[in-house]
N, C-alpha and C positions, 0 to 999 in steps of 0.2 A: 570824621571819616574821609572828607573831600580831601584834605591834606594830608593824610595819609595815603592814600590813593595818589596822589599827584607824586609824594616821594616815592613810591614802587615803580612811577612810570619814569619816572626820573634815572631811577635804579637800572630798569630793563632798556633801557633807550642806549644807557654804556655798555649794557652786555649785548646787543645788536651790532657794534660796531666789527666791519669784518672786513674793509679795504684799506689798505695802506698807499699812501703817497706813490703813483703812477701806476698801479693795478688798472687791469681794462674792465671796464666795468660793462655786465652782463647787457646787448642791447638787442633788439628787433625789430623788425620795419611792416606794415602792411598798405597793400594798396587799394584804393577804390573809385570806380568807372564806370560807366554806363552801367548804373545800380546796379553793381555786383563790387564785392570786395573778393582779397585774396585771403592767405592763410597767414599765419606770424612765417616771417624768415628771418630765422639770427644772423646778426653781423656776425662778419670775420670781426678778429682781433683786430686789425689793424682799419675797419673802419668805425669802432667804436670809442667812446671816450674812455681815455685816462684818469684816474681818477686825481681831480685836484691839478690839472695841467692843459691850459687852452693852447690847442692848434686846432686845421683845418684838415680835413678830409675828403676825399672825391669818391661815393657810393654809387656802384653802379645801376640802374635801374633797369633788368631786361624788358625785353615789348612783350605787353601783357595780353593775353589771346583775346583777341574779341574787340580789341582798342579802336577806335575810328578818331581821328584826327579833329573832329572835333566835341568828342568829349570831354569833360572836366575830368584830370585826373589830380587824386589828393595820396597824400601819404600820412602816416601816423607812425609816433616809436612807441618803442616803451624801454626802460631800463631798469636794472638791478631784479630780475625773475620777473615779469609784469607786476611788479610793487607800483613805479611812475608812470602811466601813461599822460601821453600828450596830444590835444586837439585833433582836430585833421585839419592838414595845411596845403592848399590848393596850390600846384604844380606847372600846370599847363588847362589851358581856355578861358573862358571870358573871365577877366578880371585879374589872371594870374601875371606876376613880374615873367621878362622874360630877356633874359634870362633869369632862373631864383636862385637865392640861396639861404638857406637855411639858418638861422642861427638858434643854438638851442643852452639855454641859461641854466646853469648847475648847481644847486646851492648844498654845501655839504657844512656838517657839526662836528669836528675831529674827523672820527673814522667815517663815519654815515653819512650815506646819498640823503638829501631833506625832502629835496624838491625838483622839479623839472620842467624848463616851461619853453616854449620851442614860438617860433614867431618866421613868419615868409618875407624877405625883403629883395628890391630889386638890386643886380651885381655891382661892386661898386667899380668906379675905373682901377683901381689898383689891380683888384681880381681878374676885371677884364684883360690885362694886359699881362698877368702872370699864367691864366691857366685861358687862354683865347682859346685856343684848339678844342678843348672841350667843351666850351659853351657856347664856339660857333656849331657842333654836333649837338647840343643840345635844341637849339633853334632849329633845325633841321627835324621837320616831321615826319619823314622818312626812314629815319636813323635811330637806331637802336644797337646795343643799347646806351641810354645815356647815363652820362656821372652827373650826381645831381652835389655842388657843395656843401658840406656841412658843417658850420662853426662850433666848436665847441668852447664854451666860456664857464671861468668857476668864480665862486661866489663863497668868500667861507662866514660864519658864522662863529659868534663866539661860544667856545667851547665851555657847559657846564660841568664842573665835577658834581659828579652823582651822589658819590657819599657825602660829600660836603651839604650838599642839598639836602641829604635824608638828616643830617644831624640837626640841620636848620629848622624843617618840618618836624621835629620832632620836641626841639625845642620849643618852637613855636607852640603845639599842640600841650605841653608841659606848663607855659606861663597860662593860656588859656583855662586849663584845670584850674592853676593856682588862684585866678580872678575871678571863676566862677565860685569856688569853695568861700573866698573870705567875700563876696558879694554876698551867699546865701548867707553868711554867720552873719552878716551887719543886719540884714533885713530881717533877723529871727532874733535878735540882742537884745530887743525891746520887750516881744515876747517873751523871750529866756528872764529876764530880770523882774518881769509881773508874775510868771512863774514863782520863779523862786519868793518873791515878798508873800505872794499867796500861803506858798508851806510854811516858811517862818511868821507870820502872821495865826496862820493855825496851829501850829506848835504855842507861840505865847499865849493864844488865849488856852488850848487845852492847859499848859503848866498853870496859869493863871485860874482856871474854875478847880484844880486839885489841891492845889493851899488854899484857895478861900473854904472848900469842904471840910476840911482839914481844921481849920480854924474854927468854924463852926463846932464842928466835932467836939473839942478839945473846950468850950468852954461849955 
């Protein structure tokens, strides 16, 4: 039954597939601050990932009401309908890089998003020197609002064919049958063949006491 089960999930895993090579894939952002959080807000298209295609993004972050400058502020996504969400990833105070940037790891199986896993690192000089202007307004605790970077990286996986799978499972399940039916005939052959010498043993003697009656009889 388990490997049957494993081929249906195998089965339903290909018919889930629903993004093709550079679709934007569905994402959301939430914030949290001086213990309160916000609500989900969807990305525009264009600061969400593609599907199966790393570049970088600059999301902008408005100033969230109530904020004081030294609060920890953290972020969170999620993608594809809230199917992946990710950690909370600390932003700005104690401990936080500063400037951050985000980098968030995408691991996809043909068509299907797998996995999501998002990680806070400090900017590196390249960055600094390609997008300064905004991450010197980022440092700026005054200033809002900020673009906060975000990497996106993909990671593919190899691709199972489903029906091949199910054929396999099935086969599999198939010699399993066949090992367990000639395992039970060997372990009953022994029995089966005392059986049978039993009937045959009672047949000759019954034929056996009817001629000798017989003979009797006759003399």
């Amino acid at each position: 039954m388990s490997l049957l089960l494993l081929g249906l999930l195998l089965l339903l895993s290909g018919a889930a597939a629903n993004f093709h090579e550079g679709d934007f894939v569905p994402s959301a952002r939430r914030a949290q601050f001086g213990g309160s959080r916000t609500h989900w807000h969807d990305l525009l298209g264009r600061h969400c990932p593609r599907f199966g295609e790393d570049h970088v993004v600059a999301i902008p972050l408005p100033e969230p009401k109530g904020f004081m400058t030294a609060d920890r502020y953290k972020i969170q996504f999620t993608f594809d309908g809230d199917r992946l969400v990710t950690p909370w990833l600390k932003l700005m105070g104690k401990g936080a890089p500063n400037p951050p940037i985000v980098h968030i790891f995408l691991k996809r199986r043909g068509e299907v998003l797998k996995k999501a896993k998002a990680e806070v690192h400090q900017v590196s000089q390249a960055y600094l020197y390609a997008h300064h202007q905004l991450l010197d307004e980022f440092r700026n605790a005054t200033h809002w609002p900020k673009h906060l970077l975000v990497q996106y990286s993909w990671q593919a996986e190899q691709e199972v064919d489903a029906l091949s799978g199910l054929y396999v499972v099935f086969a599999i399940c198939l010699l399993a049958f066949l090992v367990t039916a000639v395992s039970t005939l060997l372990s009953y052959e022994a029995k089966l063949k005392a059986f049978m010498a039993d009937i045959a043993g009672e047949d000759f003697t019954a034929s056996g006491s009817s001629a000798a009656a017989a003979a009797v009889k006759g003399d």
